[in-house]
Structures are given as C-alpha cells and as structure tokens.
FIKE-545610 format. One line per field, with one value per residue: residue number from 1; x, z, y of N, C-alpha, C, O, CB in turn. Coordinates in pm, 1 decimal, decimal comma, padded with zeros to 6 digits. Glycine has a CB too. Layout:
! residues N
k	[NUM | ...] $
nxx	[X | ...] $
nzz	[Z | ...] $
nyy	[Y | ...] $
caxx	[X | ...] $
cazz	[Z | ...] $
cayy	[Y | ...] $
cxx	[X | ...] $
czz	[Z | ...] $
cyy	[Y | ...] $
oxx	[X | ...] $
ozz	[Z | ...] $
oyy	[Y | ...] $
cbxx	[X | ...] $
cbzz	[Z | ...] $
cbyy	[Y | ...] $
END
This chain:
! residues 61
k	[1 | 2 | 3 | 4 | 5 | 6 | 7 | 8 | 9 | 10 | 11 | 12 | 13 | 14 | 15 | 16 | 17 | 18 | 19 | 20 | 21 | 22 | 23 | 24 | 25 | 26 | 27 | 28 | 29 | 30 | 31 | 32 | 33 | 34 | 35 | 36 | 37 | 38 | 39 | 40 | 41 | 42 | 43 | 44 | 45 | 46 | 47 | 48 | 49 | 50 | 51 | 52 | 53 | 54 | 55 | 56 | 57 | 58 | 59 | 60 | 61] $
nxx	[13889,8 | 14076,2 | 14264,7 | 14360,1 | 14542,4 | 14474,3 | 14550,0 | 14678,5 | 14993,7 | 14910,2 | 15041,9 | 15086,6 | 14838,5 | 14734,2 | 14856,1 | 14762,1 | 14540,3 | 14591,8 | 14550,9 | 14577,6 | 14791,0 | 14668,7 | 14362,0 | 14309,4 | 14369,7 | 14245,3 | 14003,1 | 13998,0 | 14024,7 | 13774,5 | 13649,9 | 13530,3 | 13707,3 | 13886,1 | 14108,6 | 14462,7 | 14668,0 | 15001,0 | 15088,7 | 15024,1 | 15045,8 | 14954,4 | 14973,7 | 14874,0 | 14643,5 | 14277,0 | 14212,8 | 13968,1 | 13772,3 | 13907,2 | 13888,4 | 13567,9 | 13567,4 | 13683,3 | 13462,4 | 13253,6 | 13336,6 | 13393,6 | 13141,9 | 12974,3 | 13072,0] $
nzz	[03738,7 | 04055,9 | 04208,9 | 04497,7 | 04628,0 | 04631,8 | 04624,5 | 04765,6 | 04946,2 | 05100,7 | 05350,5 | 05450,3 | 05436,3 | 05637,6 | 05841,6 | 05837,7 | 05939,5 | 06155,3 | 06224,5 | 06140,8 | 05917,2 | 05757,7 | 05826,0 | 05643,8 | 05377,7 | 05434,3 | 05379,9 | 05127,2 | 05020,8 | 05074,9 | 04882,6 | 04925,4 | 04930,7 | 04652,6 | 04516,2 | 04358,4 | 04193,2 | 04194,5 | 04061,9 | 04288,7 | 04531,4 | 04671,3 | 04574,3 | 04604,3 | 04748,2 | 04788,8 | 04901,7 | 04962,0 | 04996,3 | 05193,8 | 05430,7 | 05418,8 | 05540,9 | 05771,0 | 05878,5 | 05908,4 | 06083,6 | 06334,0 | 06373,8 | 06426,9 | 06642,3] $
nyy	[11377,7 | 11279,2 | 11448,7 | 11339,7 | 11091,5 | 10770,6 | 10505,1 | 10277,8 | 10087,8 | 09765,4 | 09733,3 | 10040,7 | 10164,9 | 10028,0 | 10125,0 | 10398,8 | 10344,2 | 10230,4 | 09964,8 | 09569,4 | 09460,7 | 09214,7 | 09203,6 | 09371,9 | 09263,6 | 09059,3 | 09169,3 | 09236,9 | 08969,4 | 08913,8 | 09120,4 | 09339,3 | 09557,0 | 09719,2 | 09640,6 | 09627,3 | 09373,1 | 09193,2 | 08965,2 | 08679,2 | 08831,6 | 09100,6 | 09437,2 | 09678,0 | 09897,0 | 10020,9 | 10312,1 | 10433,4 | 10212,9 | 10087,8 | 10308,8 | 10293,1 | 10030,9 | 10024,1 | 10214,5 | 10072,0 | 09874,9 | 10006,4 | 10111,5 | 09843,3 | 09779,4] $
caxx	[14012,6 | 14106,1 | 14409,5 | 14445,1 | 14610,5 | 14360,5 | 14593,1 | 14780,1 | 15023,6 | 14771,1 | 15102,8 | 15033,8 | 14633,8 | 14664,7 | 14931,5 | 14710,6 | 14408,6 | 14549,6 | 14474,5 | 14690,5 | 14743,0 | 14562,0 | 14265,4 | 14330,0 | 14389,4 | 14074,8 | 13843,3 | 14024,4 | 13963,6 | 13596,7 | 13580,8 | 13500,3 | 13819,0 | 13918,6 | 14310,8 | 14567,3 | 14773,9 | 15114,4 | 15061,6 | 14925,6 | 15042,2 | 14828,2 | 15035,1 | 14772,9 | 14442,5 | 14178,8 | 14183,2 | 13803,6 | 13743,7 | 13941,6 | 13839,1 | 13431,1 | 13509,6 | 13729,1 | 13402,2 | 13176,4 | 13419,7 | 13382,5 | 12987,0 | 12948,1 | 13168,7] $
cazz	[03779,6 | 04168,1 | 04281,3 | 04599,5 | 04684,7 | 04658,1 | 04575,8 | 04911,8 | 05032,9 | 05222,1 | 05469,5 | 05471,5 | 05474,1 | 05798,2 | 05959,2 | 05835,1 | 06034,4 | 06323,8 | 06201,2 | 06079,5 | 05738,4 | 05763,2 | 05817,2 | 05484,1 | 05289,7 | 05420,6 | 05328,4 | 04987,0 | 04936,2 | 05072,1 | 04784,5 | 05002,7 | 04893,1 | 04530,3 | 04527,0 | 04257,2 | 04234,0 | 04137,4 | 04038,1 | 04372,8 | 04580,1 | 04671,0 | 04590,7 | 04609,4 | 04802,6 | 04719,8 | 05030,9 | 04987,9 | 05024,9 | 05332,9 | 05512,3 | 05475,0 | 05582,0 | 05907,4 | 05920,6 | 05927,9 | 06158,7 | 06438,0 | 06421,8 | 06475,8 | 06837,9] $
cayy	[11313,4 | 11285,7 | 11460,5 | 11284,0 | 10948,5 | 10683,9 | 10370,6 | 10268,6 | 09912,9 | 09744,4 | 09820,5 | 10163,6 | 10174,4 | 09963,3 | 10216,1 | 10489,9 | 10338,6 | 10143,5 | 09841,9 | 09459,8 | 09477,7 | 09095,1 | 09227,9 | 09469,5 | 09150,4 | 08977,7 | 09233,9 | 09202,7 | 08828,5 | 08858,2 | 09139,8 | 09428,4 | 09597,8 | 09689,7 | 09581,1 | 09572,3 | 09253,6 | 09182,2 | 08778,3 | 08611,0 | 08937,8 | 09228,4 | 09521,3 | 09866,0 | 09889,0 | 10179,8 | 10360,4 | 10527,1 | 10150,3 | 10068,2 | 10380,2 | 10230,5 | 09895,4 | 10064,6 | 10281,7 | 09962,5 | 09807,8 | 10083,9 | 10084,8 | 09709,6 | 09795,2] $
cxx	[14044,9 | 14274,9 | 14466,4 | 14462,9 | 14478,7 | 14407,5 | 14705,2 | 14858,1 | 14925,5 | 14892,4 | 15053,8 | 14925,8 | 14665,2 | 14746,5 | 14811,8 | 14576,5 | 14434,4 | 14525,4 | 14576,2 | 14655,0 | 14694,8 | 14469,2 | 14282,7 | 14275,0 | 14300,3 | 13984,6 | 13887,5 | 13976,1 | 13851,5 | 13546,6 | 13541,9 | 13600,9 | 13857,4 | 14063,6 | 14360,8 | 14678,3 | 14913,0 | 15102,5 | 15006,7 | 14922,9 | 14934,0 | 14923,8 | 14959,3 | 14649,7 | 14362,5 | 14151,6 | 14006,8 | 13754,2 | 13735,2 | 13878,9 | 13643,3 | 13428,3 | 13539,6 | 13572,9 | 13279,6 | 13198,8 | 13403,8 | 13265,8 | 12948,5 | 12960,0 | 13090,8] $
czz	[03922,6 | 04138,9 | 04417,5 | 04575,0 | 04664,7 | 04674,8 | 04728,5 | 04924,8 | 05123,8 | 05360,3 | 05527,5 | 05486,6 | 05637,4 | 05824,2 | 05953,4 | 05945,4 | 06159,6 | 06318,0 | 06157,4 | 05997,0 | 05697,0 | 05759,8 | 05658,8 | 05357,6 | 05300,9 | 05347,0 | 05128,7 | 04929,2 | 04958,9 | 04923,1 | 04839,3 | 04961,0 | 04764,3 | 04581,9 | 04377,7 | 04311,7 | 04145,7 | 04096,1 | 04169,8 | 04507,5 | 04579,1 | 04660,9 | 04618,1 | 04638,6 | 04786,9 | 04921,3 | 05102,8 | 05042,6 | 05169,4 | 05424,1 | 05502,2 | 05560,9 | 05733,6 | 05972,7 | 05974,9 | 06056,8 | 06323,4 | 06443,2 | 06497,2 | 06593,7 | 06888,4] $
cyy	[11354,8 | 11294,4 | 11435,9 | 11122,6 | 10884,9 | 10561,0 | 10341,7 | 10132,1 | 09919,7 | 09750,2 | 09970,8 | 10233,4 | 10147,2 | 10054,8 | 10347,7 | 10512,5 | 10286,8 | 10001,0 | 09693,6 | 09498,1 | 09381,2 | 09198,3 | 09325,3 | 09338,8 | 09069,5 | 09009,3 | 09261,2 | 09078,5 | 08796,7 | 08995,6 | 09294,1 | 09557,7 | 09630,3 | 09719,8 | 09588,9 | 09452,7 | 09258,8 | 09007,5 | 08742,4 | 08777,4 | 09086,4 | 09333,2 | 09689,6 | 09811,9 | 10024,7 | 10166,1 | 10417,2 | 10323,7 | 10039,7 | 10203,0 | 10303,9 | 10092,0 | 09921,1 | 10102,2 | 10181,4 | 09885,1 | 09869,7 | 10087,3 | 10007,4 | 09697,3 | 09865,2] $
oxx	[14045,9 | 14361,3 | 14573,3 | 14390,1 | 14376,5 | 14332,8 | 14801,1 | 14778,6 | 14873,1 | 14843,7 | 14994,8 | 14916,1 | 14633,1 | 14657,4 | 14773,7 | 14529,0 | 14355,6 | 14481,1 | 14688,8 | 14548,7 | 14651,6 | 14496,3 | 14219,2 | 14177,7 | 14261,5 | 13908,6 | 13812,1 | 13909,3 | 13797,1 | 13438,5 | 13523,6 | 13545,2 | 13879,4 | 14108,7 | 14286,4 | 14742,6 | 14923,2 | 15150,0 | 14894,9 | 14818,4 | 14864,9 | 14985,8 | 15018,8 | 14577,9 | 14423,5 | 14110,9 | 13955,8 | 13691,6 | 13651,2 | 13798,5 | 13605,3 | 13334,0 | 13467,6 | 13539,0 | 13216,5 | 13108,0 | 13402,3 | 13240,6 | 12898,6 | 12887,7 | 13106,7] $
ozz	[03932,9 | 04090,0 | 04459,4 | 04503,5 | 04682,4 | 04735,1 | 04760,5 | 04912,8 | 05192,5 | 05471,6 | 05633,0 | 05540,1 | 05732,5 | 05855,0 | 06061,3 | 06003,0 | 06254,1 | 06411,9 | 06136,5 | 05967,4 | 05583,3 | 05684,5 | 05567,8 | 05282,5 | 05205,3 | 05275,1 | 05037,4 | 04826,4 | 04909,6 | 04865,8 | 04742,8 | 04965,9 | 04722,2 | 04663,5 | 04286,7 | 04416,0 | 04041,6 | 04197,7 | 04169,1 | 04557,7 | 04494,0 | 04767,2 | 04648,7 | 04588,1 | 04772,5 | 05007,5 | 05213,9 | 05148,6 | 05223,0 | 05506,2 | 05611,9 | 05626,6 | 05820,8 | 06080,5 | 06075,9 | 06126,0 | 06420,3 | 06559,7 | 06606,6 | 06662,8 | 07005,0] $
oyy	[11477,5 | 11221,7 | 11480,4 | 11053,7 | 10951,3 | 10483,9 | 10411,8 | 10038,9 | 10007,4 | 09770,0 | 09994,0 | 10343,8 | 10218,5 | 10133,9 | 10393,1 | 10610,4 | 10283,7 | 09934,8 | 09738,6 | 09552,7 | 09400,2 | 09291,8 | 09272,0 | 09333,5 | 09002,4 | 08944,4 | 09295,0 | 09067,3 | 08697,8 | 08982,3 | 09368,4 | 09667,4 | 09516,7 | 09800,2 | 09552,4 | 09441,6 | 09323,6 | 08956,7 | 08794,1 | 08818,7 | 09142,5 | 09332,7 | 09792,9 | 09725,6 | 10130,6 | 10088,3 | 10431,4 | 10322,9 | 09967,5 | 10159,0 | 10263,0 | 10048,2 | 09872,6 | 10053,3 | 10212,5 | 09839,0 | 09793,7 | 10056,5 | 10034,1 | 09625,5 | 09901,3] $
cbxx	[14128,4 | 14038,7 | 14441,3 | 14380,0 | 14682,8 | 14260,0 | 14684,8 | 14679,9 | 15189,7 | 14647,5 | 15238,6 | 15059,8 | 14485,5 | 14676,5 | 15132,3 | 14694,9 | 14295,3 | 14395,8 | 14364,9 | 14707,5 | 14846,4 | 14552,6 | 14218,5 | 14565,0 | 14497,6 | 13989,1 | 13795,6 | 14155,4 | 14023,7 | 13472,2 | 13468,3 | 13508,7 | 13885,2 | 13846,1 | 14347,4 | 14654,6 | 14698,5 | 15240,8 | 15224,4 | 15006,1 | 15141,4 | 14712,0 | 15113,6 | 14748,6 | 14413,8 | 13956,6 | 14284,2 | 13676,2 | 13766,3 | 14114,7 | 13884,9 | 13340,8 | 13586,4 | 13854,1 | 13388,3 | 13194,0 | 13566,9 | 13439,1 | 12909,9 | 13015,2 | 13340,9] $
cbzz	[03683,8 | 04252,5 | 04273,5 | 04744,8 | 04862,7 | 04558,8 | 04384,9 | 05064,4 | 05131,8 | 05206,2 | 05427,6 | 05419,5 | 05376,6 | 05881,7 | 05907,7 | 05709,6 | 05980,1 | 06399,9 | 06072,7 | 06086,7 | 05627,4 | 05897,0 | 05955,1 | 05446,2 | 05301,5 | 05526,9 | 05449,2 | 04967,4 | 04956,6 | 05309,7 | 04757,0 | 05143,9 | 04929,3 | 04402,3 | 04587,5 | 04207,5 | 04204,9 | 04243,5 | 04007,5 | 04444,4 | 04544,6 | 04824,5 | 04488,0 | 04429,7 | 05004,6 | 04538,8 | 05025,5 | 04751,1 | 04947,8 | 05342,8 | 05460,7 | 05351,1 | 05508,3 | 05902,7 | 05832,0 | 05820,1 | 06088,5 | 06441,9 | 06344,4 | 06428,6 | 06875,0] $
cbyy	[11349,2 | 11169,1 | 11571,5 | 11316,9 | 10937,2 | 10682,7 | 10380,1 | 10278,4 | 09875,3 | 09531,7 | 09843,3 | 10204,2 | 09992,9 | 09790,1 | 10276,2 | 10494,2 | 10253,2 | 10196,2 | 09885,5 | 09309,8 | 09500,9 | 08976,4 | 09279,2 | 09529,1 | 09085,4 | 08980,2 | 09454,9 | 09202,0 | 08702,3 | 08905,7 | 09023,1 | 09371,1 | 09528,0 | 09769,8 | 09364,0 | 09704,4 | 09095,3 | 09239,1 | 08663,2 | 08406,3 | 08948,5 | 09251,9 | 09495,2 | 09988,5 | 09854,9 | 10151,1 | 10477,6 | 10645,2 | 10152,0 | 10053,2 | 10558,0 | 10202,2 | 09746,3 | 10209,0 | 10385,1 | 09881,6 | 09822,9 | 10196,4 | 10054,2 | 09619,0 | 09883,6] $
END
C-alpha cells in the first residue's frame, strides 16, 4: 500500500509541473493517463502517470 499522494485534480498535477491542465486532459482521452471521472468530468489523475508523460514531453525538446 503507497503512502504518498498519487490521485491529483488534473488542476493541481498541471500547477505541480508547469504545465495547462489541457494538456493533462489530452493525455487522458488519448489514454496515456489513468483518470477518475465524475460522469463526463475528469475529477483525479494518477500523478506517477502525469509525471512520465511530462518526462516524455521534455525528451522529445
């Protein structure tokens, strides 16, 4: 069982990285992302998931 944070608003991911929280929500609907939804809303993003795609994101550059 993980005792840190993992579940984040895709608000708060993107402040955490620097980043729009669009882009958060992209890499959710391409799948890239595991998200919790509230009905069409994205309410929680798995952060171990946003930190690889950031990390992907800064290579490519």
């Amino acid at each position: 069982m993980s005792l840190v944070k993992t579940w984040y608003s895709p608000e708060a991911a993107a402040e955490q990285f620097g980043i729009n929280p669009a882009q958060i929500l992209a890499w959710v609907a391409e799948g890239l992302v595991r998200a919790e939804q509230e009905g069409e809303k994205v309410s929680l993003v798995n952060i171990d998931d946003v930190r690889l795609e950031v990390q992907a994101m800064v290579d490519r550059s």
